[in-house]
N, C-alpha and C positions, 0 to 999 in steps of 0.2 A: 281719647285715642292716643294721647304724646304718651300719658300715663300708661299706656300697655305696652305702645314700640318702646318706651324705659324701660318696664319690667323684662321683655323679651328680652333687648341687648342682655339688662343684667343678666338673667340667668343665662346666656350663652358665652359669658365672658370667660368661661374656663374651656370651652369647646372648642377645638380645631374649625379654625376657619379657612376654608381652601386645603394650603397648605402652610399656614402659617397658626401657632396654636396662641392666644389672648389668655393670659393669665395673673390673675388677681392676687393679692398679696397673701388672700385668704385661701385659694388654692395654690397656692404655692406652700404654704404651712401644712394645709392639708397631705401633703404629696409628700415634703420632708419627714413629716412624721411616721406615715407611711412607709416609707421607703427608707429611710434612715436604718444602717447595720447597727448600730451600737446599742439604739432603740430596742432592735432587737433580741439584743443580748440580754438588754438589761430587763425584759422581759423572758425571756429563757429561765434566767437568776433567780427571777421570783417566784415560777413554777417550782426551781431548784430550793429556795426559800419554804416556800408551803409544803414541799413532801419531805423537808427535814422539821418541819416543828409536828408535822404528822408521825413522821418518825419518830419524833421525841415523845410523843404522846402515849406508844405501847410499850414505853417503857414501866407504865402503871401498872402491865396488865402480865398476867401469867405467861409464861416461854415452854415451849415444848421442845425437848432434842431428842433427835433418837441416835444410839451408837450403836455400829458394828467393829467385832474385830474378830482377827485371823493371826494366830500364832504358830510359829514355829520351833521347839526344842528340840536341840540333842538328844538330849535325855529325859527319862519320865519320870515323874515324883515317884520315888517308893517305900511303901509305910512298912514294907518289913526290910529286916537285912539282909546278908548272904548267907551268916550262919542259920538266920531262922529260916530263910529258904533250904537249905539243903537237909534241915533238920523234917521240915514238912515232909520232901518231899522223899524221904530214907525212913517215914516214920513206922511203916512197917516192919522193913529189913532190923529197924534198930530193936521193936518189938519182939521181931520172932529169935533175934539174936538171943535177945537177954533172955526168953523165955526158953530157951533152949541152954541157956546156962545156969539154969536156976530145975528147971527139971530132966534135964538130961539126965543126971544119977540115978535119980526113981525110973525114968524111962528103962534100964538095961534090965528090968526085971519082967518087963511086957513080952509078947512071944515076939518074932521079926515081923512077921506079917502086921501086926497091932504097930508097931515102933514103924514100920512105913508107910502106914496110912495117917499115922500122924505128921509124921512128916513132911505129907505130901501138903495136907490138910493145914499145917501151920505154914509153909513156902506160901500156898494160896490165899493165904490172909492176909501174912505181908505185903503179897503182890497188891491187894486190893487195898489195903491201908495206905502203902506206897500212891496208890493212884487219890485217893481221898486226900492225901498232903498235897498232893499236885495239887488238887483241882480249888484246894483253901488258900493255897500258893498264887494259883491264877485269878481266884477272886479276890483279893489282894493288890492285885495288877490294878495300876490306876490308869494306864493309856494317855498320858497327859503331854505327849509329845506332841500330840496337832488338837487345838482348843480354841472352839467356836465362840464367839460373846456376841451378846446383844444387850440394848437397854433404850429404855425409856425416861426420858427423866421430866420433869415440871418442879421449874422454880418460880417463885411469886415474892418480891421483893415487899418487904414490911415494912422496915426502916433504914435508910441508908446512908443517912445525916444530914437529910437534904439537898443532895446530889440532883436527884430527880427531878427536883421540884426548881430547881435553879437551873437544870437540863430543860427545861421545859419553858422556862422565861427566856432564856436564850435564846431559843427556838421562834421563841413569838417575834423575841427582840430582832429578830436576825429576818425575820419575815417582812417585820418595818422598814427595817433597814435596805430592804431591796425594793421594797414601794419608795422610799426617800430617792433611793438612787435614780431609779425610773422616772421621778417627777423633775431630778435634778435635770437629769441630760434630754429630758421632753423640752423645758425652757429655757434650754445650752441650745439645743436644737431650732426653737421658734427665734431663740434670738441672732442665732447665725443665718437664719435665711430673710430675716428682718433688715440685718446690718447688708445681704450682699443685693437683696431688693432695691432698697432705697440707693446703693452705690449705682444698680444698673438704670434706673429712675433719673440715678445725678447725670451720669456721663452722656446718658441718651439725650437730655436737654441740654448738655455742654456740648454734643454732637452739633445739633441743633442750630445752636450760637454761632460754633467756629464757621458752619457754611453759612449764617449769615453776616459774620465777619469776614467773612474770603468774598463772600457776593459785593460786598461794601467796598471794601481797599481794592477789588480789581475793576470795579465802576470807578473806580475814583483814577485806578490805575490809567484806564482808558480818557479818563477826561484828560487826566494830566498830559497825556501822550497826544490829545488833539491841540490841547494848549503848545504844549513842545511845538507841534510840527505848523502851530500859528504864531511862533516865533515870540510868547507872552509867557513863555514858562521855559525853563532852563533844565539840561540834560541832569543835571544833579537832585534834582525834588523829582524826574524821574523813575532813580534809581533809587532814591529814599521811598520810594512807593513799593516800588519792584521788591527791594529786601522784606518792606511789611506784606509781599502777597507769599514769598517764599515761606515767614515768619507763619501765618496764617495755614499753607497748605501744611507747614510742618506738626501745626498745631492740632489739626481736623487728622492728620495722621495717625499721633498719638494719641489721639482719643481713639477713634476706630478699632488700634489695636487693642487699646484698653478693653473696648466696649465688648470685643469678639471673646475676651478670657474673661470676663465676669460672667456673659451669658454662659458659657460656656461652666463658669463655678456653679451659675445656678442650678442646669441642668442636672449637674452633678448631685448636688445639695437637693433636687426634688426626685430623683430617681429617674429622671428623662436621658437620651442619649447625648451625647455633648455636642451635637452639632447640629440636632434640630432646632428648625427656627422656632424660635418664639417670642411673642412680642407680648410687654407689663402691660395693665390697664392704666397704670398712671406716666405711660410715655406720650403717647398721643398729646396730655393735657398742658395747656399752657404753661396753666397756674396749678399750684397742687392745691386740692382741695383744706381748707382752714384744719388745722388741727383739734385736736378735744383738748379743752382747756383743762387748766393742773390744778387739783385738788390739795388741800392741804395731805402733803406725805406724814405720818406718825412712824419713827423709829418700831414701836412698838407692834405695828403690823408688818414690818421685815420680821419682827424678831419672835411673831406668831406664825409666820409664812414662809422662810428663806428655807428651802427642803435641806442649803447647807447644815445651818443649824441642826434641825431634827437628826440629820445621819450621824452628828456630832454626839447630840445626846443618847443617840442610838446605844456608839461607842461607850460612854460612861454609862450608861443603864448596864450596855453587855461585863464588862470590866467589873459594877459592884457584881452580878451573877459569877464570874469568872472566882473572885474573892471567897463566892458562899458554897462552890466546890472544892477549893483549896481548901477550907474549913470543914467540909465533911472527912477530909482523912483522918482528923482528930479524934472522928466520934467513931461509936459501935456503928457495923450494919447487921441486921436482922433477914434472915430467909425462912421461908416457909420450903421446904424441899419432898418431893414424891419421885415414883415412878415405878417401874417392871425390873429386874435386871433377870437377864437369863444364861446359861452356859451349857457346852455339851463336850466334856463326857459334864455331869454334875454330880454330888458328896449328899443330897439329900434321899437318896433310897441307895447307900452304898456309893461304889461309884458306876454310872449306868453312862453309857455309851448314844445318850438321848439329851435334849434338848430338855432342861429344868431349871425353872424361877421361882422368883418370889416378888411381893408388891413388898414397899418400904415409903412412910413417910417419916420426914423429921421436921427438926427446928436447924437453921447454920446459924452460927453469930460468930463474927470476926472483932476484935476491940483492941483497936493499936494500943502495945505498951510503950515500945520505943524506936526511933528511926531519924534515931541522931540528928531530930530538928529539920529532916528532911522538909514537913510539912508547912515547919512555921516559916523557913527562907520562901517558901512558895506561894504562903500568904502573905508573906513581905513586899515580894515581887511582884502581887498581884495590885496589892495595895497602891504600891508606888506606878504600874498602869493606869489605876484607877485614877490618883491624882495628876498626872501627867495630863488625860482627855480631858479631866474637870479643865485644867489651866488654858489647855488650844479650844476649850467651849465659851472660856472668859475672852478669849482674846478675840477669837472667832466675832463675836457680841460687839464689842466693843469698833472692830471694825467694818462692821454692817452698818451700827450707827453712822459713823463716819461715809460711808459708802451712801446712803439713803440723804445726806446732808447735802454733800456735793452733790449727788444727780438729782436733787431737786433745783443746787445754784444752776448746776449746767442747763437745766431746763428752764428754768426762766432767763438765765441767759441768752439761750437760743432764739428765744421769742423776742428779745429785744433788739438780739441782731437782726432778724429778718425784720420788724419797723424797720429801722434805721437801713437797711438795704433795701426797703421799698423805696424807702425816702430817697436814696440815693441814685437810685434806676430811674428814676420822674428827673430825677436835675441833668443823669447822666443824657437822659434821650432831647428834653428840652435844648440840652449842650451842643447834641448832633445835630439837631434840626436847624441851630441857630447858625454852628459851625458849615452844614453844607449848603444853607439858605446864603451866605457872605462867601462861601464860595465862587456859588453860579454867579455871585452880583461880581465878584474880581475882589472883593476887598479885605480879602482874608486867602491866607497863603494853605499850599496843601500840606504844610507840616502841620500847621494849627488843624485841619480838617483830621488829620493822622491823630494826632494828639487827643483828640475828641473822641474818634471813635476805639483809640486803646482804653481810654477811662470809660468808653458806654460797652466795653466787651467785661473789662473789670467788675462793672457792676452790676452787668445781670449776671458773670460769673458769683461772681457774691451772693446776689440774689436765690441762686441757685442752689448755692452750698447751704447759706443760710436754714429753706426750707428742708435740703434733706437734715441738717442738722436740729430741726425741730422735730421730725419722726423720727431720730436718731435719738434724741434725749426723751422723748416719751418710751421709746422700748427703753434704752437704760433704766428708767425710772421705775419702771414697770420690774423691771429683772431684778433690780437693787428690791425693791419691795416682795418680792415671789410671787405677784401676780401676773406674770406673764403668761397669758393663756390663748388660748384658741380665739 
């Protein structure tokens, strides 16, 4: 039966109780991650991330465009001149001239009537020949002053020096690189509402303390004051009490206000409002529950783990890519090229006042010969990129080692200061007891009683700091290693 009221509390421990909400360290992480904007972001990025290396993927694949266009001229092309126009279109009149001055002579021997039916007969041939030069004149006429275009085109990249293919690594690289980022600021994340847990954990038991350090000096306050007023204790020890009850409320002060802007961060930090109450599962508890003991740490599991790393390498993987497009300007690229093109007036039946195409495929290739070294400063440039991320990925390295060293000292550090703060909280309280046990008897003074109970507030202060700083060196330990997880 304890075994189920256990189980129940646990699973209600993140639920609103009343109106006060119980929240575990592990829904607290939960809610930060949750809620966290940045998180967000950096989730967006990698959506952003995956539809550019999708993007970079069609670049394998055939393009279609289509064009329109609409022109306007002045002027209209024209395939004949002025002379050959006016010669077209006078080609009668020029005809019946000359034929009239080539047989007029012979004509004067016709009768009148014969000589003006010829006449009339050649005038009307002119006329019609006249009209026949027009009409070879105006089909001639090209109309090119407003000129409709269209086209279809398909290109399919064949070779390109590689471009592509390093477009396409990038892409992936750059996909990683936004998972790296994502896993960076998830355990930036779990470990900032770790560090402001445990602070609200601290001060909530320093809260704790100080009112039973204010309850302490103002019972003692009061004895002193019945001794005074039974003439066995003097106005001066007092007022050395009175300053330690002032010392004590000033104390229990500042903590409160402490206490009220931590809750208040953590809210923040879980996506809750900042001023609703909420109470940790590990304030209520005395003692904090034992920590998991430390495992030997390996550098080499930071240095498999730490997402800094990885986004570092990210950087130098993208940078040699970066390098092997610089290098593509060097080379030829290859195109496979198709399409429709169409226009209207169009030159394929004359020139016709319609809409006429043609299908076309080819071959393009482009082969740099020269550009005055443009390309090689740009593989230079890239180069020295390239070595630049290698040196802050050595350095990077070198100081994770170092980082995973000390937060293994500081963790066993931590462990050894809470022993030695248990230890000293057992002497401290034994101190008090002895101290106020020779009090009640008269034979010990109430500075010495003061003096007892500053060293037994010191020491379960200690004690306190102690154990937050042993779940404080475990999340370090944890973050220096990159396993800091849910």
């Amino acid at each position: 039966m304890r075994k189920f009221l256990g189980f129940v509390l646990l699973a209600c421990m993140a639920q609103t109780i009343g109106a006060q909400r119980v929240l575990s360290l592990d829904s607290c992480r939960a809610m930060a991650l949750r809620n966290n904007k940045q998180l967000s972001v950096t989730r967006v990025k990698q959506d952003v991330a995956k539809n550019l290396r999708k993007s970079a993927r069609t670049k394998y694949l055939p393009h279609v465009s289509a064009l329109g266009t609409y022109q306007y001229s002045s002027r209209e092309i024209s395939i004949l001149n002025d002379d050959q126009k006016a010669t077209l279109s006078t080609l009668g009149t020029s005809l019946a001239t000359g034929l009239t001055e080539k047989v007029g002579p012979y004509a004067q021997i016709l009768p009148a009537a014969l000589q003006a039916k010829l006449g009339g007969d050649l005038q009307q041939a002119a006329g019609r020949l006249n009209m026949v030069g027009q009409h070879v004149v105006d089909l001639f006429r090209t109309d090119t002053r407003n000129i409709l275009g269209a086209a279809v085109i398909v290109t399919q990249p064949v070779f390109m020096g590689g471009a592509i293919i390093a477009l396409n690594k990038m892409a992936g690289i750059g996909e990683q690189l936004a998972a790296n980022t994502a896993e960076q600021k998830r355990q930036a994340t779990l470990y900032e509402i770790d560090q402001t847990y445990w602070q609200v954990v601290s001060l909530r038991h320093k809260q704790r303390l100080a009112e039973s350090y204010l309850e302490l000096v103002r019972k003692l306050e009061g004895d002193v004051q019945k001794m005074i007023d039974e003439g066995v204790a003097t106005r001066s020890e007092g007022l050395s009490v009175s300053v330690k009850v002032n010392e004590a409320e000033m104390t229990l002060m500042k903590v409160n206000d402490g206490l009220s802007l931590l809750r208040m961060l953590l809210c923040q930090q879980c996506g809750l409002p900042l001023n609703e109450p909420v109470t940790l599962a590990d304030e209520a508890s005395e003692e904090l529950p034992a920590a998991a003991a430390i495992t030997a740490a390996s550098p080499q599991t930071a240095l498999e783990n730490r997402p800094e790393l990885k986004m570092l390498q990210n950087v130098v993987d993208m940078s040699h890519q970066t390098v092997n497009i610089m290098k593509a300007g060097h080379l030829p690229q290859v195109l496979l090229t198709g399409g429709y093109i169409a226009s209207n007036p169009n030159t394929f039946n004359g020139f016709e006042k319609k809409f006429g195409g043609f299908w076309n495929v080819g071959v393009l290739m482009r082969v740099p010969i020269w550009n005055w070294g443009d390309v090689t400063y740009k593989v230079r440039a890239a180069k020295g990129a390239t070595a630049i991320a290698t040196l802050e990925l050595e350095e990077a390295r070198e100081k994770i080692e170092l980082q995973v060293s000390q937060s293994m000292l500081q963790a066993n550090e931590a462990d050894k200061k809470l022993e030695m703060a248990r230890v000293s909280t057992q002497r401290a309280d034994e101190n008090l007891r002895t101290a106020n046990l020779g009090f009640r008897e008269g034979v010990i003074s109430s500075t010495t009683v003061m003096e007892a109970q500053t060293a037994w507030l010191q020491a379960q202060s200690q004690k306190i700091d102690a154990e937050i700083d042993v779940r404080l060196s475990r999340s370090n330990l944890q973050k220096a290693l990159g396993v800091l997880s849910e």
